[in-house]
N, C-alpha and C positions, 0 to 999 in steps of 0.2 A: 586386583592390581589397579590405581589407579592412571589414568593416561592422561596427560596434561598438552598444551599446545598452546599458541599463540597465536592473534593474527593484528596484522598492524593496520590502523583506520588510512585508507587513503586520503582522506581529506581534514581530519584533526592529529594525524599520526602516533594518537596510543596505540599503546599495543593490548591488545584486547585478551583477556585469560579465557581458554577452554578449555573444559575438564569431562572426564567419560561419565557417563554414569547422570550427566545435568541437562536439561532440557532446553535446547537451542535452536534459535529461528535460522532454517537453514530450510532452501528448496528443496525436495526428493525429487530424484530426475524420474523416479518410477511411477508417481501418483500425483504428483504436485503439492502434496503437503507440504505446510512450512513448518513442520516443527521435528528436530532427529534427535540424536546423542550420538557423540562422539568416541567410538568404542573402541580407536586405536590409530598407531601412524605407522607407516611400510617404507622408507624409506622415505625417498618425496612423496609420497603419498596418504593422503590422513582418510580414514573410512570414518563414514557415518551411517547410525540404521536410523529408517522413518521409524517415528513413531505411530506410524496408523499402516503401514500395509510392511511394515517388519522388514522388510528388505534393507540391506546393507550394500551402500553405495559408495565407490573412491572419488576424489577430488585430487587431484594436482597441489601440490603443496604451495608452489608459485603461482595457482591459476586465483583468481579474484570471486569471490563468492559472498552470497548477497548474509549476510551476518546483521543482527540489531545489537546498539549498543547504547548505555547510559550516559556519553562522554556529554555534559551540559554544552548548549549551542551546537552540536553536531547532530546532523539528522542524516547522515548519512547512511547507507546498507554496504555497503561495498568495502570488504577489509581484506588486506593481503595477507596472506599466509609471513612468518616470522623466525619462529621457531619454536622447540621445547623450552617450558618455564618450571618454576618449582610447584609441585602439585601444592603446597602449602600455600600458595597465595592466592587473595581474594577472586572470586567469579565476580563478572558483572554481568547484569541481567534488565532485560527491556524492562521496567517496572516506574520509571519515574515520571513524573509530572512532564517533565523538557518531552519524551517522546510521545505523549496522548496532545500534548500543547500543537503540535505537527500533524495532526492527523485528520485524514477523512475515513470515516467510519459507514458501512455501505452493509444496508442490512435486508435481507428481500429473502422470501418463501414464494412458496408455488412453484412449479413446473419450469421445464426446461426453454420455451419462449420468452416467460417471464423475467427467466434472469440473462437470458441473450439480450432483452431490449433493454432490460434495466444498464447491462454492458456499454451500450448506445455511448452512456456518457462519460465511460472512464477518459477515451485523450481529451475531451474537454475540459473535463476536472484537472488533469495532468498541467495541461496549458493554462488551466487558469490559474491553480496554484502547483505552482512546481517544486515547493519545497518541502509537499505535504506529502507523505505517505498516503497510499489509498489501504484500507483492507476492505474485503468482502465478507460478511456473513451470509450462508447457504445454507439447505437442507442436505445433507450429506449424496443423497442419490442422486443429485443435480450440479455438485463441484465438480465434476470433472469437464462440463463447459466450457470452466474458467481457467482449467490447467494450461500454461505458458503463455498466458493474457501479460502482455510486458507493461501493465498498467498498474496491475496487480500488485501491492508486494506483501499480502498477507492473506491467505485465504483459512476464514475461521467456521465449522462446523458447528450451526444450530443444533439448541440442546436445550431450549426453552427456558436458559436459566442464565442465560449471557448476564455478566455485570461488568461496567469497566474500573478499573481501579480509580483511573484520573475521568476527568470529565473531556472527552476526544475536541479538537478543534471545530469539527463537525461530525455533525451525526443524521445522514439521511436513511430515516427508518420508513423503509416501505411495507412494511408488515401489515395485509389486509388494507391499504388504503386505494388501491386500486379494482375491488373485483363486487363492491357493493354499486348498484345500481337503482337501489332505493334511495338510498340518502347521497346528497351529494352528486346528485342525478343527474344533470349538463355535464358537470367537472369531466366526470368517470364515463362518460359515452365520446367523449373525442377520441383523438387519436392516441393509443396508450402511449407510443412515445411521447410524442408530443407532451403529452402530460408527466411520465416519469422529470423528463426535462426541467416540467416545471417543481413538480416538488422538488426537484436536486436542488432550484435556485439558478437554472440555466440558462440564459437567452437566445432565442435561436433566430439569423440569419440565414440570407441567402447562399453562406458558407458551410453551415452547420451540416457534418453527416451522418444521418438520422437513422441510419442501417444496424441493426446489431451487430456484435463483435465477436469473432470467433478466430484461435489460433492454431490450427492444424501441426504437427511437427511432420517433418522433408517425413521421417521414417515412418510414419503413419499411413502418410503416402503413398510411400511404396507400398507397405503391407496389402493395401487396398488394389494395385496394379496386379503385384503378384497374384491373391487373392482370386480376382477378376481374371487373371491373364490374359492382360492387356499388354499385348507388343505392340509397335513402332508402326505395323501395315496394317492395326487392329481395324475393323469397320463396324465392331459391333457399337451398339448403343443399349448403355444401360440405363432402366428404366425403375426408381423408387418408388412403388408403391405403399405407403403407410394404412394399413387397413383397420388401426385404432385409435380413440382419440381419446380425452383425459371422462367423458362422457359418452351416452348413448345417443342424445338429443345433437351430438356434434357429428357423429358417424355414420356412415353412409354405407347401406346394406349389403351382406358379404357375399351376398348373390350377384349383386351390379356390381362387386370388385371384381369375380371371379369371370364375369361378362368383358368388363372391359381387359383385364388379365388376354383373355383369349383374343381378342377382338386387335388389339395391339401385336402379340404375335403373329397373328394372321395377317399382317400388316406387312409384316418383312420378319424374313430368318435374321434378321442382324440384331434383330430387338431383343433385348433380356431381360426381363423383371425379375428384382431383388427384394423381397416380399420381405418388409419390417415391421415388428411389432412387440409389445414388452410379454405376451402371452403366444404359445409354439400353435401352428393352426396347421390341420392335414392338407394343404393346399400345394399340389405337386403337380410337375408336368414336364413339358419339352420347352425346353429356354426359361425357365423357372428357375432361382435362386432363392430357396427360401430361407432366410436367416431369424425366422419369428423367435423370440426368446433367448438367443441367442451372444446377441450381440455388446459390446459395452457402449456406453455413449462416445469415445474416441474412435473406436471403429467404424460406429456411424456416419463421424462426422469427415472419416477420411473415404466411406463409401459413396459418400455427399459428392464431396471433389470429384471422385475417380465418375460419376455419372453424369446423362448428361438432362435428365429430366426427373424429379420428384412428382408423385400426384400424392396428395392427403388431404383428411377432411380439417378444420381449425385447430392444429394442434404446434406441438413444436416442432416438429420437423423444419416447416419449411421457414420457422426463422434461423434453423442452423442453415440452410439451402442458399435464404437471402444474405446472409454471413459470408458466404466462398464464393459466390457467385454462380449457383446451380440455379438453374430455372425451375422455377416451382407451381406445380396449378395444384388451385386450392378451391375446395367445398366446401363453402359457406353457406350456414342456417341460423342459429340461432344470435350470432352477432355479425351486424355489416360487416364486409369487408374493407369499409373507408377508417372503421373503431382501430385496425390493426396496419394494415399495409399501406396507405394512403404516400406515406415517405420512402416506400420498399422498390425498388428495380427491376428485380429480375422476378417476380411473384404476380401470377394471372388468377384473377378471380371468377369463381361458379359457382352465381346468387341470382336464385329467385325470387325474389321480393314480394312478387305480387301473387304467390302460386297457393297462398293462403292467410288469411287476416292476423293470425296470429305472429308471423315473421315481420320483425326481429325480439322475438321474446326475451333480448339480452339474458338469457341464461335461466331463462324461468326466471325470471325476478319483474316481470310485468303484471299489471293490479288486472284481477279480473282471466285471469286467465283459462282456457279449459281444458280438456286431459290434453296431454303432450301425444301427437298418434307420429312424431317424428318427418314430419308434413314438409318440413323445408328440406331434409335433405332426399327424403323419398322421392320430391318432386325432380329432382334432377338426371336425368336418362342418361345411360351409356353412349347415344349418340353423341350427346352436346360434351359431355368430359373426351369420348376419343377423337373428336373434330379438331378440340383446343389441341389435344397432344400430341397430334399428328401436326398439325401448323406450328407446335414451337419446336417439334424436334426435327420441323424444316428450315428451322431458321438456321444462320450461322451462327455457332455457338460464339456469345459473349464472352471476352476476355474475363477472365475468373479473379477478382480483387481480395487475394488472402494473402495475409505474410507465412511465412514456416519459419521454422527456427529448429536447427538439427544439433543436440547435445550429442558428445562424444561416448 
């Protein structure tokens, strides 16, 4: 059976053909994908399933929902619902010239920091061109970052084989152009924002804010209170531990996690470390939350919020941490910490510099080098990380700078 439907363009007022069974740019409220099919209507209500995590979601017949459409001069997303049409008449589909002529095209790999910073610049791009669609290209295990980025209005899943049909308005391709420290040697040792910025084509002021971007949903939120059970007269303080990093030469030995682990309980019953990691570790105790393996990256980032201290060594955690506004102390060896946080807030750095000739071996990528025995972060004692984290988790906590956005 075929199911057909309408929706009229608020700002060109075609009425736009949908049909079941055809592949349409439409949010999932369950995963963030833009792409569903339309597989029926309930009265005032029209269902669609994602196409990538299968779930079947309702919309409101009169509610306004973000749709692409080929109408020429119209770059609009935003189409109203209309009515039933004759399944026999044409589909229209994003494919033409008029909608890549409109567009900013955002193309970035690596890890979950990588694409928080590369985030940096979407409302700049918004404000500078506001009549341009942004999409993003991602590595699948890292989109969910991006899931209800109101910057966003297309997020596409690297596949190694991307083509565009049309030639996009712009196309900032960050692929590998940031993590070589051979070549291009000055450029790539600043500050990586700073630098994303500039290949965007960005200029930055006294105004610009140079923070990553990250969008939490109200219901995630909660989940994380719940979770936590966190009441109204709570006095506990949760504490994020990250005890992995995308390297060995970044991470910081499981012995001095499991020291400072203790060393911070014993500090106060009210403390609770929430042990996070992409691999499960038998690390258990009293006041211990261990969630190693566990966890998705939404989960994460609403256990970010609900806490009130992150420690980890250079990884991405704590630029989701500098995203919500959680305080973050961070373990840095093998790249400075001026290369990453230098425009960050709420992010305390622990760097030895001088505790070995080799630091800052940017990533092993320095001429002349000798075995790696892990020297910069070996150097750093459980004293000097539970001194900082006792002095920030006595400060008053900073106002928390995140939006929410809570779908129905």
């Amino acid at each position: 059976m075929i199911f057909s439907t309408t929706r009229k363009c608020s700002k060109c007022k075609n009425e736009i053909p949908i049909f079941s069974g055809v592949n349409i740019d439409i949010s999932c409220q369950a995963c963030g994908n833009f792409s569903g099919i339309f597989v029926g209507k309930d009265g005032d209500q029209l269902k669609f399933e994602c196409t990538s995590c299968k779930r079947v979601f309702i919309v409101d017949a009169n509610k306004e929902v973000p749709l692409y459409h080929d109408v020429p001069n119209c770059k609009n997303k935003i189409i109203n619902y209309l009515g039933v049409i004759d399944p026999n008449e044409k589909i229209i589909i994003n494919t033409s010239k008029e909608v890549y002529k409109y567009l900013i095209y955002i193309r970035r790999n690596r890890g979950m920091g990588d694409v928080l910073m590369t985030a940096s610049i979407l409302p700049e791009l918004k404000k500078k061109y506001p009549d341009y669609s942004i999409w993003f290209e991602v590595d699948e295990d890292i989109a969910p970052v991006l899931y209800n980025n109101p910057y966003i209005d297309r997020i596409l899943l690297r596949s190694g084989k991307s083509k565009f049909p049309h030639e996009p308005g712009m196309f900032i391709n960050l692929l590998e152009k940031l993590e070589n420290y051979k070549e291009n040697n000055e450029a790539n040792k600043r500050n990586r924002v700073e630098r994303i910025w500039e290949l965007s084509g960005l200029r930055i002021d006294q105004y610009s804010d140079l923070r990553p971007k990250y969008y939490p949903l109200k219901k995630e939120i909660d989940w994380a209170k719940d979770f936590l059970k966190i009441g109204p007269k709570s006095k506990a303080k949760f504490i994020i531990v990250g005890i992995e990093s995308f390297a060995n030469f970044r991470t910081w030995p499981i012995n001095k996690f499991e020291e400072l682990i203790n060393s911070l309980i014993d500090k106060s019953f009210n403390n609770y470390i929430i042990l996070v990691g992409q691999n499960h570790n038998p690390i258990r105790g009293r006041n211990i939350i261990n969630t190693c393996g566990e966890l998705t990256i939404r989960e994460l980032g609403a256990l970010i919020v609900a806490s009130q201290l992150v420690i980890c060594g250079d990884t991405g955690l704590y630029h989701l941490a500098e995203a919500v506004g959680t305080p973050s102390l961070v373990l840095f060896g093998s790249i400075p910490p001026q290369a990453r946080i230098s425009t960050y807030v709420y992010t305390t750095p622990i760097y030895k510099e001088d505790s070995a000739p080799c630091i800052p071996c940017w990533d092993k990528q320095r001429e002349n080098m000798p075995p790696c025995v892990n020297a910069c972060m070996n150097s750093i004692t459980n004293e000097e990380v539970l001194k900082e984290a006792v002095r920030i988790l006595n400060l008053k906590n900073p106002e928390k700078k995140y939006e929410t956005k809570s779908y129905a």
